[in-house]
TIRO-2110 file (N, C-alpha, C; in Angstrom, 1 decimal):
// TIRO-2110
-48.2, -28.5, -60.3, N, 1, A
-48.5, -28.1, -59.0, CA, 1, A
-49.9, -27.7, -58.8, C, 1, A
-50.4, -28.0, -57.4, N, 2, A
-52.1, -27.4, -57.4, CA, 2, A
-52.0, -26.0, -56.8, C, 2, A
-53.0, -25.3, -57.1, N, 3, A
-53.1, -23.6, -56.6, CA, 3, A
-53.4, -23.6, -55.5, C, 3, A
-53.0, -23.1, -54.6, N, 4, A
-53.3, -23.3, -53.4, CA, 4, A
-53.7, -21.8, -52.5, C, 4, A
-53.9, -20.7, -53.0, N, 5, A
-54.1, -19.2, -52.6, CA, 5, A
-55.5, -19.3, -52.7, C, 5, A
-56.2, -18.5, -52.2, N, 6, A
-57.8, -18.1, -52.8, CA, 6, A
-57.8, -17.1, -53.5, C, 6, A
-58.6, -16.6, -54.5, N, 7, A
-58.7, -15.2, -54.8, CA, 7, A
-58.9, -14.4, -54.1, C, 7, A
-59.9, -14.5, -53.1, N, 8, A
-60.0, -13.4, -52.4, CA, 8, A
-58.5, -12.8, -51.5, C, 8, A
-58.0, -14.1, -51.2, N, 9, A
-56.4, -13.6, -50.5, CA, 9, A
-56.1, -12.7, -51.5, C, 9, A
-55.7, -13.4, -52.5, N, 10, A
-55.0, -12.5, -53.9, CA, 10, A
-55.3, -10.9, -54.2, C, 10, A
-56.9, -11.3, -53.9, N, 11, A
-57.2, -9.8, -54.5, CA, 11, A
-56.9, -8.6, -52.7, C, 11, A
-56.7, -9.3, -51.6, N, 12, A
-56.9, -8.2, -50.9, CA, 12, A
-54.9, -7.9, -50.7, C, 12, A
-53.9, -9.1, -50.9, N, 13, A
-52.6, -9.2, -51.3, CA, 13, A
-52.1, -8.2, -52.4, C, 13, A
-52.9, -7.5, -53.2, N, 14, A
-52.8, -6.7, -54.5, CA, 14, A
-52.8, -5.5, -53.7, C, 14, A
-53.8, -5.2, -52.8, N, 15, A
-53.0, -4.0, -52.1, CA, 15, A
-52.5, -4.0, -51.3, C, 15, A
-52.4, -4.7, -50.5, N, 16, A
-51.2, -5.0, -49.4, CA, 16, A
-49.6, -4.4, -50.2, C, 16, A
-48.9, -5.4, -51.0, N, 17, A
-48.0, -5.4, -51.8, CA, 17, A
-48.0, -4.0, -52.1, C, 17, A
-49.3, -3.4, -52.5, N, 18, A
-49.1, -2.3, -53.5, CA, 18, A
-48.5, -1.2, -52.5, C, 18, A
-49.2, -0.8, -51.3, N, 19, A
-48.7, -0.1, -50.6, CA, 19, A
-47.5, -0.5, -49.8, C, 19, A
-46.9, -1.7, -49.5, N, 20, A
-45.5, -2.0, -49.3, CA, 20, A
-44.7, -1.5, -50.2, C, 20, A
-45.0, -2.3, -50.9, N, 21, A
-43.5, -1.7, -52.0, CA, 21, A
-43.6, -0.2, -52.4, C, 21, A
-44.9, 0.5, -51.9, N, 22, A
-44.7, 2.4, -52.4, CA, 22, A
-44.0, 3.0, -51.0, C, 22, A
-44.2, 2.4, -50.4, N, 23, A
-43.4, 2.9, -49.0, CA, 23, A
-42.1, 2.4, -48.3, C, 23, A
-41.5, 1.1, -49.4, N, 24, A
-40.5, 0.2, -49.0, CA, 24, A
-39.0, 1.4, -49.1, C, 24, A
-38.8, 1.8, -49.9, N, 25, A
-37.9, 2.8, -49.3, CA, 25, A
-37.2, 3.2, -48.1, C, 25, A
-38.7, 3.9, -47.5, N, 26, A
-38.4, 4.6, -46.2, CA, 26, A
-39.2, 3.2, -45.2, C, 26, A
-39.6, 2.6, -45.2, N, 27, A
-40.4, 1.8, -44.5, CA, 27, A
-38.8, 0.7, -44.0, C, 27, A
-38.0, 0.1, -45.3, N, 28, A
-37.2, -1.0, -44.6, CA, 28, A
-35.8, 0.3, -44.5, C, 28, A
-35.8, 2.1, -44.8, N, 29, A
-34.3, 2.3, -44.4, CA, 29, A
-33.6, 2.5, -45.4, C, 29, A
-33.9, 2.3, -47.0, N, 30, A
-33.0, 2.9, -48.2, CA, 30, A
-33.5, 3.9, -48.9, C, 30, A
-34.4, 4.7, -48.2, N, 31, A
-34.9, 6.3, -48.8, CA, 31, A
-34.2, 7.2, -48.9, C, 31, A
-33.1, 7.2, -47.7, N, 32, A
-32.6, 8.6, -48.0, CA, 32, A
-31.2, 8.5, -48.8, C, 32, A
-31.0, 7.2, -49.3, N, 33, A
-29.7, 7.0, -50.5, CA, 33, A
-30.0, 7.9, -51.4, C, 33, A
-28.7, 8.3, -52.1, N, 34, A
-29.1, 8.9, -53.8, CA, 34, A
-29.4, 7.9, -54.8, C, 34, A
-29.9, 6.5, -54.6, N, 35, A
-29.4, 6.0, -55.5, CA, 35, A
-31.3, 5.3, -56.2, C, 35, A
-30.8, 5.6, -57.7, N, 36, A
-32.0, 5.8, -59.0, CA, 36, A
-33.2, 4.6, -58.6, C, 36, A
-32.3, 3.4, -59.0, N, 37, A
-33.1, 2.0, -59.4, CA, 37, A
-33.4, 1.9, -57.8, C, 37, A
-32.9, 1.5, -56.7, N, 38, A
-33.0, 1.4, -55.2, CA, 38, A
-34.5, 2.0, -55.0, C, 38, A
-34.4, 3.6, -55.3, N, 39, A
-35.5, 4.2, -55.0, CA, 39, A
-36.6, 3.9, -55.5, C, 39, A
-36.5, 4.2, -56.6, N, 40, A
-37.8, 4.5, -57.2, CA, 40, A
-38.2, 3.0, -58.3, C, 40, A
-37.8, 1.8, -58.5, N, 41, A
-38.3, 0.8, -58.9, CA, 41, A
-39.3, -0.1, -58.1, C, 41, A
-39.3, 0.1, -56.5, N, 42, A
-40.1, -0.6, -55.5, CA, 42, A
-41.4, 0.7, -56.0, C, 42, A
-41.2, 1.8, -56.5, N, 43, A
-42.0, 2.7, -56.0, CA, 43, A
-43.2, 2.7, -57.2, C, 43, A
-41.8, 2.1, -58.7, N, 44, A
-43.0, 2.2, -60.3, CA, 44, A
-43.9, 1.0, -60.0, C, 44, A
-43.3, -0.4, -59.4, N, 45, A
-43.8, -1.2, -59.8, CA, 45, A
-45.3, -1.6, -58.6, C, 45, A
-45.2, -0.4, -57.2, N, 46, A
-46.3, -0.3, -56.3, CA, 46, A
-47.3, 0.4, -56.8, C, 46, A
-46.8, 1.1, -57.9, N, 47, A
-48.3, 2.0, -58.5, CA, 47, A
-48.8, 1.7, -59.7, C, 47, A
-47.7, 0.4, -60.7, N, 48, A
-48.2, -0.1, -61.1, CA, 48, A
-48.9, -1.3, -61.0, C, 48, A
-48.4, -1.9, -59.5, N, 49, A
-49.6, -3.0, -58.7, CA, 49, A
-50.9, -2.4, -58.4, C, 49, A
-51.1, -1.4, -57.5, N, 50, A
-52.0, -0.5, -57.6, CA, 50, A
-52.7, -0.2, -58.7, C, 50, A
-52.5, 0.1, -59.8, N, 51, A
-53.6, 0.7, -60.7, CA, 51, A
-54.1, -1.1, -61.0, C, 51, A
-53.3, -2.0, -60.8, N, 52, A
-54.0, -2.8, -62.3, CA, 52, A
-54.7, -3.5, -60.9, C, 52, A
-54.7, -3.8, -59.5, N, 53, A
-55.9, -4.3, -58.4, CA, 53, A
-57.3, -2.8, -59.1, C, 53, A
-56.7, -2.1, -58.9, N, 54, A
-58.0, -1.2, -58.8, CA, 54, A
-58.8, -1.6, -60.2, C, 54, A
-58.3, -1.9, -61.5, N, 55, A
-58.9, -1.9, -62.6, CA, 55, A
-59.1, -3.7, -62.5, C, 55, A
-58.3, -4.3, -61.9, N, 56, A
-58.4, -5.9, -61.9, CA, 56, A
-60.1, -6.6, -62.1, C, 56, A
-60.3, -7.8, -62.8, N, 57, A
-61.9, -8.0, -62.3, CA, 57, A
-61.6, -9.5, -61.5, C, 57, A
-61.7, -8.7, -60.2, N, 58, A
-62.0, -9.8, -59.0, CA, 58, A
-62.5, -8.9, -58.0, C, 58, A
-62.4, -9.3, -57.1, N, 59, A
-63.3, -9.6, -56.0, CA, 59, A
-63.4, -7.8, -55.0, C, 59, A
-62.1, -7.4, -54.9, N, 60, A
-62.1, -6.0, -54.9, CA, 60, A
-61.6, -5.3, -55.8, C, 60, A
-61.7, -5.3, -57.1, N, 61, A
-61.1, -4.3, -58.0, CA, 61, A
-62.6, -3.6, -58.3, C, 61, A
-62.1, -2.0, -58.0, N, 62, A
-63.4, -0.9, -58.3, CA, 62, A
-63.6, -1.0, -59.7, C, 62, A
-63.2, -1.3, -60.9, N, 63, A
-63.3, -0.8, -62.2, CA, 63, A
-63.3, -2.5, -63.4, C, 63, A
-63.0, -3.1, -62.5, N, 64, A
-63.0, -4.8, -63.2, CA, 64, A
-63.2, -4.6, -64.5, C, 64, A
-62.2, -4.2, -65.1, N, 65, A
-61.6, -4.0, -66.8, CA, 65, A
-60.6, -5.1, -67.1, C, 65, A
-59.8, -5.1, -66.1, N, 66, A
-58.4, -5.8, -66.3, CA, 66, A
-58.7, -7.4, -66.4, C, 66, A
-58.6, -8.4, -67.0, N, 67, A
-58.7, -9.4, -67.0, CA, 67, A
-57.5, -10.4, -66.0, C, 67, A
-58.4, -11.1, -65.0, N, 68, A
-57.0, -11.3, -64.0, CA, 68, A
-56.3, -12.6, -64.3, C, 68, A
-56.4, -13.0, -65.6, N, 69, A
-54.8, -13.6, -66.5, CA, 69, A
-53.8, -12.9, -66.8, C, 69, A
-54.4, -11.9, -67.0, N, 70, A
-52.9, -10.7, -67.0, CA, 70, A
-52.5, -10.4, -66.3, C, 70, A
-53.4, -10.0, -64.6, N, 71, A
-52.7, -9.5, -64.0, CA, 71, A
-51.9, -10.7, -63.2, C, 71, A
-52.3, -12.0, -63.3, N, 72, A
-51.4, -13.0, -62.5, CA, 72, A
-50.1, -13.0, -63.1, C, 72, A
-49.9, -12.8, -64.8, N, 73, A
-48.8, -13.2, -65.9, CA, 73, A
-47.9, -11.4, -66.0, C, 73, A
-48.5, -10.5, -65.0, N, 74, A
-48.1, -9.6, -64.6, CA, 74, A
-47.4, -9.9, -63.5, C, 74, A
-47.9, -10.4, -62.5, N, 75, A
-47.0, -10.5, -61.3, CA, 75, A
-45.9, -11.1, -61.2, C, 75, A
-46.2, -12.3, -62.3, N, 76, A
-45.5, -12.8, -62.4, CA, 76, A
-43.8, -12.3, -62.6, C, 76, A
-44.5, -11.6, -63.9, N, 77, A
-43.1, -11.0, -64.9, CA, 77, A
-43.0, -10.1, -63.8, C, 77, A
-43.2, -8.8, -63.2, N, 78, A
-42.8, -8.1, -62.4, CA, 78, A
-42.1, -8.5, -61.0, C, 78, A
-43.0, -9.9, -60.2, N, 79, A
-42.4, -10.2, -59.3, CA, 79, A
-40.6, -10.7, -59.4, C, 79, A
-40.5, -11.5, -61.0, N, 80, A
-39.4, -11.8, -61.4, CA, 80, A
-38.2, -10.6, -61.4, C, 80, A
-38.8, -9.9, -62.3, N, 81, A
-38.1, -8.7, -62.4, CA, 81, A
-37.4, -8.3, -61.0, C, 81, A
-38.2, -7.5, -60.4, N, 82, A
-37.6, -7.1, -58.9, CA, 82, A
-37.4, -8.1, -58.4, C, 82, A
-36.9, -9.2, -58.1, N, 83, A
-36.4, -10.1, -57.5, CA, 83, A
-35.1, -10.4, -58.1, C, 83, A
-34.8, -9.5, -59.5, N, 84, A
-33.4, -9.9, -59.7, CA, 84, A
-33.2, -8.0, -59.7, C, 84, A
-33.2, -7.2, -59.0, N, 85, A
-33.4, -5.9, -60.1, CA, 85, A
-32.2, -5.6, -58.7, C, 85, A
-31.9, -6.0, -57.9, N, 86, A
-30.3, -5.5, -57.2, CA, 86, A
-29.4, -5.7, -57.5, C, 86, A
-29.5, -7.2, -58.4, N, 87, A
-28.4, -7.5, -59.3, CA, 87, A
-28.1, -6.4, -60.2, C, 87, A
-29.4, -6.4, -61.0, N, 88, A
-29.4, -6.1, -62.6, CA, 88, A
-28.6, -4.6, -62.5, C, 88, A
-29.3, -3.8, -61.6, N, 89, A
-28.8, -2.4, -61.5, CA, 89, A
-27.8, -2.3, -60.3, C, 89, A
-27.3, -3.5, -59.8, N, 90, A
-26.1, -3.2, -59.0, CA, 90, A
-26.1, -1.9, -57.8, C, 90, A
-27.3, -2.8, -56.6, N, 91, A
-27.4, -1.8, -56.0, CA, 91, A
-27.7, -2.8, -54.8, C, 91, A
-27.2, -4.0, -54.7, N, 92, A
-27.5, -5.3, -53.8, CA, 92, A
-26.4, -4.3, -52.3, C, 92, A
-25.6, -3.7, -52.7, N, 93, A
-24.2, -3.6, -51.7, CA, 93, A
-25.5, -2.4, -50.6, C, 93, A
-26.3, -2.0, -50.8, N, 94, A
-27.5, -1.0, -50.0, CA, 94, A
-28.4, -1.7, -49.5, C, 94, A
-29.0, -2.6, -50.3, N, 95, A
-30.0, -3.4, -49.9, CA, 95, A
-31.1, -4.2, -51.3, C, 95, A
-31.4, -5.2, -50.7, N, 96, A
-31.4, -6.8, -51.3, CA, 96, A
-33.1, -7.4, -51.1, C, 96, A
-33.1, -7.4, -49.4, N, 97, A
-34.0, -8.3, -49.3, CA, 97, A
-35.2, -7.9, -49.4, C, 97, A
-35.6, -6.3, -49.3, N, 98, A
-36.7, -6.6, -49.2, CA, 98, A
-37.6, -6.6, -50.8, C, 98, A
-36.8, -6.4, -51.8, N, 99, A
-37.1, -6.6, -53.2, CA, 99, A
-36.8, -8.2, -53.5, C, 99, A
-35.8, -9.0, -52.8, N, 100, A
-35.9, -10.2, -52.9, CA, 100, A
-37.6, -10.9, -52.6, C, 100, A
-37.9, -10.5, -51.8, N, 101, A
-39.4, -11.3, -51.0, CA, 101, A
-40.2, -10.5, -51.7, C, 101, A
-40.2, -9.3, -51.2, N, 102, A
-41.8, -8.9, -52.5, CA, 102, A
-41.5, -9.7, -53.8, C, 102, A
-40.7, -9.6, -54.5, N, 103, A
-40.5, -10.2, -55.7, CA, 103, A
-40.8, -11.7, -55.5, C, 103, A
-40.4, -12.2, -54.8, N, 104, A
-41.2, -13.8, -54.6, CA, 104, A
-42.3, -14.2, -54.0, C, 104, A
-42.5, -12.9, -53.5, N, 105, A
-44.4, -12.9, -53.1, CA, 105, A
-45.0, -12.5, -54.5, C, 105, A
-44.6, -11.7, -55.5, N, 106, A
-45.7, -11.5, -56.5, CA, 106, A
-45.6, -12.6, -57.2, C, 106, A
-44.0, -13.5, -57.2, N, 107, A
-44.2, -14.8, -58.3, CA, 107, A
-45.5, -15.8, -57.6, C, 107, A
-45.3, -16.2, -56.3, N, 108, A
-45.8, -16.9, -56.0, CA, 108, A
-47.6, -16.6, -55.8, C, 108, A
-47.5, -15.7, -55.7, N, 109, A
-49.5, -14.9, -56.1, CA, 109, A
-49.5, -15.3, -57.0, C, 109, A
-48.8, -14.8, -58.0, N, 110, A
-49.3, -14.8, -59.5, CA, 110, A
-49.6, -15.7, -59.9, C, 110, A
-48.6, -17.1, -59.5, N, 111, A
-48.3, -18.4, -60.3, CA, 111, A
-48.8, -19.4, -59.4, C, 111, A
-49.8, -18.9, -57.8, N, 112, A
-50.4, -20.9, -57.2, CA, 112, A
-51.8, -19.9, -56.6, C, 112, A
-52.0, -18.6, -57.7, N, 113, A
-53.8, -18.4, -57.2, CA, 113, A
-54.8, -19.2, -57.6, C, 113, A
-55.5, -20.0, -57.5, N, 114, A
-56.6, -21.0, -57.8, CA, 114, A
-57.3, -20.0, -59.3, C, 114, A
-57.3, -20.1, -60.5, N, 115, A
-57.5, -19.5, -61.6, CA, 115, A
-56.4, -19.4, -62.3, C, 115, A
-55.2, -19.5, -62.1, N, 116, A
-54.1, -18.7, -62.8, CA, 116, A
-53.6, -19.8, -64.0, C, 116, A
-53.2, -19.2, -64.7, N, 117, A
-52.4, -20.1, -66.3, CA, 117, A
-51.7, -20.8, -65.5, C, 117, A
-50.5, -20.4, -64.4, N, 118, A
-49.4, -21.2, -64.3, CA, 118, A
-49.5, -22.3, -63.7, C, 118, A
-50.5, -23.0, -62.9, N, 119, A
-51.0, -24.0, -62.1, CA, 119, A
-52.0, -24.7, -62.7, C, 119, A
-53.0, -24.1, -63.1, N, 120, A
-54.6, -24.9, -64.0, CA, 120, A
-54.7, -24.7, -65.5, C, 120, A
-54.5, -25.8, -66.0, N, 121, A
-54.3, -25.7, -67.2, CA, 121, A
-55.5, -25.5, -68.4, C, 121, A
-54.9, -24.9, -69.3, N, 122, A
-56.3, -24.4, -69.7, CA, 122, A
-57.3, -25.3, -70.5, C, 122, A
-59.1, -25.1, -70.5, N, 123, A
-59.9, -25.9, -71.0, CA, 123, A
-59.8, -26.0, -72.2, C, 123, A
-59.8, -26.9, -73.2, N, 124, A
-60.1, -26.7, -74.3, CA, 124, A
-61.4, -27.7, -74.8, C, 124, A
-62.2, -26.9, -75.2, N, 125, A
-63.2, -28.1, -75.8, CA, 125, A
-63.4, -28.0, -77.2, C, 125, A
-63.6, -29.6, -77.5, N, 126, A
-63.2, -30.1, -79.0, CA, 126, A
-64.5, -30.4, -79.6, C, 126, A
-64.9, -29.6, -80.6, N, 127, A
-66.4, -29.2, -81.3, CA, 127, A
-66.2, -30.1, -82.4, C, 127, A
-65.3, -31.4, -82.5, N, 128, A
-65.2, -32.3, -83.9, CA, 128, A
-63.8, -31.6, -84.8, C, 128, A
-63.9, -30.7, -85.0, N, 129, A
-62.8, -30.4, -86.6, CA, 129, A
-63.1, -30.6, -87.5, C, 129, A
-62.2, -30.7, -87.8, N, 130, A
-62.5, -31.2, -90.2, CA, 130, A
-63.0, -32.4, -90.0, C, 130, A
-63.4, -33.2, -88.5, N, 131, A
-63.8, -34.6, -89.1, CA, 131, A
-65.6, -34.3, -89.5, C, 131, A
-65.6, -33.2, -88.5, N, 132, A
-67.3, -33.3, -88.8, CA, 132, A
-67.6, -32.1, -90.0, C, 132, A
-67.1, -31.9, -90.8, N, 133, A
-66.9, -31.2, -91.7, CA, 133, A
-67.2, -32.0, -92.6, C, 133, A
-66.4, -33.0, -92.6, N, 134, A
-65.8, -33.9, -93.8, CA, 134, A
-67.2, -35.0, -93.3, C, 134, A
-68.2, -35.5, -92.5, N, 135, A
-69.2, -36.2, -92.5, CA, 135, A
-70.2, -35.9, -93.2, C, 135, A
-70.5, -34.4, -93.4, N, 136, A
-71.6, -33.7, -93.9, CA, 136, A
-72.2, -34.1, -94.9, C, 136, A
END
């Protein structure tokens, strides 16, 4: 498939997401449950979207440390994650969707931003090998 996001979407979508999902809780209505994973899994994985835009190297990341192959092969894995994580922790019967779509918004950032492993395949260039070894 071709990538079809810009980075710059991507990089300003990194805080978007990040502050959604830290406020998805009370924002779609399942804050004031007692319940563990519900709460606070939209909440680890917003601050851990947050730290890695801030350290990210693109376009607005303050500290551009983070190499953004990881952080797309992050979103990835994370968007997957929470997209199954009502199942996993059995907490779908409270609420579902809004971890279903952020979860399919980080897969789909992660995996059709114009740069990412999952879409553009990577360069390799071929310097000869043992053939030009073996010419010498």
């Amino acid at each position: 498939m071709k990538s079809f996001i810009s980075p710059t979407l991507y990089a300003t979508f990194n805080y978007v997401i990040a502050i959604v999902l830290l406020t998805s809780p009370w924002l779609f209505g399942f804050g004031g449950h007692k319940i563990g994973a519900a709460l606070l899994l939209p909440m680890i994985l917003g601050w851990f979207q947050l730290i890695m835009a801030i350290f990210s190297n693109h376009q607005f990341g303050f500290i551009k440390q983070f190499p953004l192959q990881m952080h797309f092969f992050l979103d990835v894995f994370g968007g997957s994650f929470l997209f199954c994580s009502p199942w996993i922790y059995d907490y779908a019967h409270i609420t579902f969707w809004p971890q279903v779509i952020m979860g399919g918004l980080l897969v789909i950032f992660g995996a059709f931003t114009k740069g990412s492993r999952f879409t553009t395949p990577p360069v390799h260039h071929h310097d000869g090998g043992l053939a030009t070894l073996y010419q010498n």
